[in-house]
C-alpha positions in Angstrom: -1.6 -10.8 18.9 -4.5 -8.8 17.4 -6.7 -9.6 20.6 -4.3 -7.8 22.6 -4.1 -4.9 19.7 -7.8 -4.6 20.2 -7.5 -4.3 24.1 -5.4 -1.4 23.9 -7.6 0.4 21.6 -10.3 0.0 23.3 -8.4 1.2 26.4 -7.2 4.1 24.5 -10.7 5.1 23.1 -11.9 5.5 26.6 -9.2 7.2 27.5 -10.0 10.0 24.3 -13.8 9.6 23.7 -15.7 12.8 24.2 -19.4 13.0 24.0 -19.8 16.6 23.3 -18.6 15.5 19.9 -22.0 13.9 18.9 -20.1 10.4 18.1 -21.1 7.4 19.5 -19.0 5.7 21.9 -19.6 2.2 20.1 -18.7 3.6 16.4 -15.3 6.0 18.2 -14.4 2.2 19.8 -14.9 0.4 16.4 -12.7 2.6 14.8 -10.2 2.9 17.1 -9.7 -0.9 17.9 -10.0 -1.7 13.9 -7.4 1.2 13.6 -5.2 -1.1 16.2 -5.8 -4.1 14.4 -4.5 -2.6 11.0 -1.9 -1.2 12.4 -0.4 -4.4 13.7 -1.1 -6.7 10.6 1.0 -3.7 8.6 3.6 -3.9 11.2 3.7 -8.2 10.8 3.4 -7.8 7.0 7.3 -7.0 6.5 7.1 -7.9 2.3 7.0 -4.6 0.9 3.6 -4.0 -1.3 5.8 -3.2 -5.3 8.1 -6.8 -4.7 4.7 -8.5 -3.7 3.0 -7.3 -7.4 6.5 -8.1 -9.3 5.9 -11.8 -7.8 2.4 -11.9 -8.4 3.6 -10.8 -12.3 6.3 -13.1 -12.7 4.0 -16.2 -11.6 1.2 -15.4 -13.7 3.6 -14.8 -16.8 5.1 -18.0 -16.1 2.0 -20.1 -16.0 0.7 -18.3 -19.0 4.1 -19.2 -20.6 3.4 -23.2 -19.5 0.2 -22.8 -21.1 0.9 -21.7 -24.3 4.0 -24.2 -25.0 3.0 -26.9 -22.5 7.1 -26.6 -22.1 9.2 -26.0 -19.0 9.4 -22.3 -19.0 13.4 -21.3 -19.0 14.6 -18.6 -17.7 15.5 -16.9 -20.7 12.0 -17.2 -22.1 10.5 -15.8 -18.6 13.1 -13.3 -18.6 12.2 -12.0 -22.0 8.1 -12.4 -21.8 9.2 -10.1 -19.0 11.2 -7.9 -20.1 14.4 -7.6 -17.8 17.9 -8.9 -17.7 18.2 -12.8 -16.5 20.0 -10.9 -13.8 17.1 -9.0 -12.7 15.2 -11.9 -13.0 17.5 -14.3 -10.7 17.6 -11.7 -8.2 14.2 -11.2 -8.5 13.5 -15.4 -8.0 15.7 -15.4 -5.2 13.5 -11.9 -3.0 10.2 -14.7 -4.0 11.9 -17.2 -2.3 12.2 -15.2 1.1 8.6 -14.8 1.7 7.3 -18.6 0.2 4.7 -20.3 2.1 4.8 -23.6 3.1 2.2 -25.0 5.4 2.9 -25.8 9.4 1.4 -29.4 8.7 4.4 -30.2 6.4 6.8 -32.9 7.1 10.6 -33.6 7.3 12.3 -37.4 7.7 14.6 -36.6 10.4 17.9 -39.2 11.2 15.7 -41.5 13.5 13.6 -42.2 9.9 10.1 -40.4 11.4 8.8 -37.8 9.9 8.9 -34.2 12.0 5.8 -31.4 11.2 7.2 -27.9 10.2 5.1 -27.0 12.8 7.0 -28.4 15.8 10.3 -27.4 14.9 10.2 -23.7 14.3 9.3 -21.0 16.7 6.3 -18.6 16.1 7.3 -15.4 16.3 3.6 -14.3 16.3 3.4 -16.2 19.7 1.9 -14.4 22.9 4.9 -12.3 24.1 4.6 -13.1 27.9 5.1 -9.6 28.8 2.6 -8.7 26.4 0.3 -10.8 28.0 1.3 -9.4 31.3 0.7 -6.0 30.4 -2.5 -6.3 28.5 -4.1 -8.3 32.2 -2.5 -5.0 34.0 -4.5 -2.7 31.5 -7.8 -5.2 32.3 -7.2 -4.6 36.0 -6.7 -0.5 35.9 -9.5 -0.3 34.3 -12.1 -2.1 36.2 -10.2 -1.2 39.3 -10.5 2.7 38.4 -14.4 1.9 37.1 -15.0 0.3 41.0 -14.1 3.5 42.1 -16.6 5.9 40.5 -19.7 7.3 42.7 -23.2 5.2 41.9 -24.5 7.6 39.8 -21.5 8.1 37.5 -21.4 4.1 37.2 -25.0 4.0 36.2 -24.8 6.4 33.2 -21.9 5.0 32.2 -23.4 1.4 32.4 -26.6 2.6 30.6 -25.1 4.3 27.8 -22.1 2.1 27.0 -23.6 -1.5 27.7 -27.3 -0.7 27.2 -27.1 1.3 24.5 -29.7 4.0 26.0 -29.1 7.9 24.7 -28.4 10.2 26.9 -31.9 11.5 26.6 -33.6 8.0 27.5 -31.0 7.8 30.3 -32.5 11.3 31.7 -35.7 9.6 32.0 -34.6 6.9 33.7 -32.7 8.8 36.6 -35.6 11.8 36.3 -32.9 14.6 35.3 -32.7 16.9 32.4 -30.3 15.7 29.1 -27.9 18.4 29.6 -27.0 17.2 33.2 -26.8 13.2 32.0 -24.4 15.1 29.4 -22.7 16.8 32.4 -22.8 13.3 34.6 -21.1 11.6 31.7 -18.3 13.9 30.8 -16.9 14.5 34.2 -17.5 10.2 34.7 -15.3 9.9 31.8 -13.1 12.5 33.2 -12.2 10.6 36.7 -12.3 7.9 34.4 -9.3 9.2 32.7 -7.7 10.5 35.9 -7.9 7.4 37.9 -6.2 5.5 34.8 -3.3 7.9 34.4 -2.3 7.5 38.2 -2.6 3.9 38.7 -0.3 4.3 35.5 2.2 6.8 37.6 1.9 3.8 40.7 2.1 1.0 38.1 5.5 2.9 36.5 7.1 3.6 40.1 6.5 0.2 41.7 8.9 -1.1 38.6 11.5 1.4 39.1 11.5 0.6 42.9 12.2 -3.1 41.9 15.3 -2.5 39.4 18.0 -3.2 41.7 20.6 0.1 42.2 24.6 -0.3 42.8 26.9 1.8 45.0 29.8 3.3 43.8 31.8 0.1 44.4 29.4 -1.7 41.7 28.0 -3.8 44.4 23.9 -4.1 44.2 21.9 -2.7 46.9 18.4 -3.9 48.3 
């Protein structure tokens, strides 16, 4: 889901934010998690963006057509207002069809004579994938894991520039050090940062091959 989308950019800005830059990590992080979220309502959003405004032309022709001669609208007439072939037109009516909404509250009689809601009948194939899930809580552990692992002083300009909010001039004062070392502190922070994350990646990536089960050359599976 887009949560999840936002997780893994946020992950990923850590992984690629650099301070020497002169960006903030808050704006970087904004972008990069709204760049994730985009990305995955584009990747949901299968309609393609020129049959979407032919729809959007053929409906509004047609109720202009209803409003002018109060008539049902034939297809010829529509076709014509339009300016294509009835063909075009039916195959055109049938793409609209494809992508209709109809709301999840909606109800069906079923044999039994109750009435069933769209809702629980169909699967949602925008549902949590379980491994998704799975892998975004393993991405939540790495990272505070490798964060538990820094020295003090790392942790402390990292906590006081990220969820504080001070500069790295204000954070100077507070530790009694000069900007360009808090600079210095914060880069080679973000550095282990980066490090720690990419081997508990490596571990993460071996312990799964280690569980994938092998055969011999009879085809029998080994422990």
């Amino acid at each position: 889901d887009l949560e999840s989308c936002g997780v893994f950019g946020l992950l990923e800005a850590v992984e690629k934010f650099n301070p020497d830059l002169g960006t903030s990590f808050k704006a970087y992080a904004y972008s990069r998690v709204r760049g994730a979220m985009i990305d995955e309502i584009r990747r949901l959003n299968w309609v393609p963006r020129v049959l979407r405004q032919k729809v959007r032309r053929l409906n509004a022709v047609r109720d202009k057509l209803q409003q002018e001669t109060g008539e049902h609208v034939t297809d010829e007439n529509l076709a014509d207002a339009l300016g294509i072939e009835i063909s075009e037109l039916h195959k055109l009516m049938g793409q609209a069809s494809l992508f209709t909404v109809s709301s999840l509250d909606e109800t069906f009689p079923v044999t039994s004579g109750e009435a069933v809601r769209l809702g629980d009948i169909i699967a949602d194939p925008a549902g949590a994938d379980p491994l998704e899930l799975i892998e975004m809580e393993d991405g939540r552990k790495m990272l505070m894991e490798a964060i538990d692992k820094l020295s003090e002083r790392d942790l402390m300009v990292l906590s006081l520039y990220y969820q504080e909010g001070l500069t790295l001039k204000e954070i100077g004062k507070v530790l009694e050090v000069s900007e360009s070392r808090v600079c210095q502190i914060h880069t080679r922070a973000l550095k282990r940062l980066r490090k720690k994350l990419k081997q508990q990646e490596k571990g993460t990536a071996s312990q799964r091959i280690k569980k994938v089960p092998r055969q011999n050359e009879g085809g029998e599976i080994r422990k």
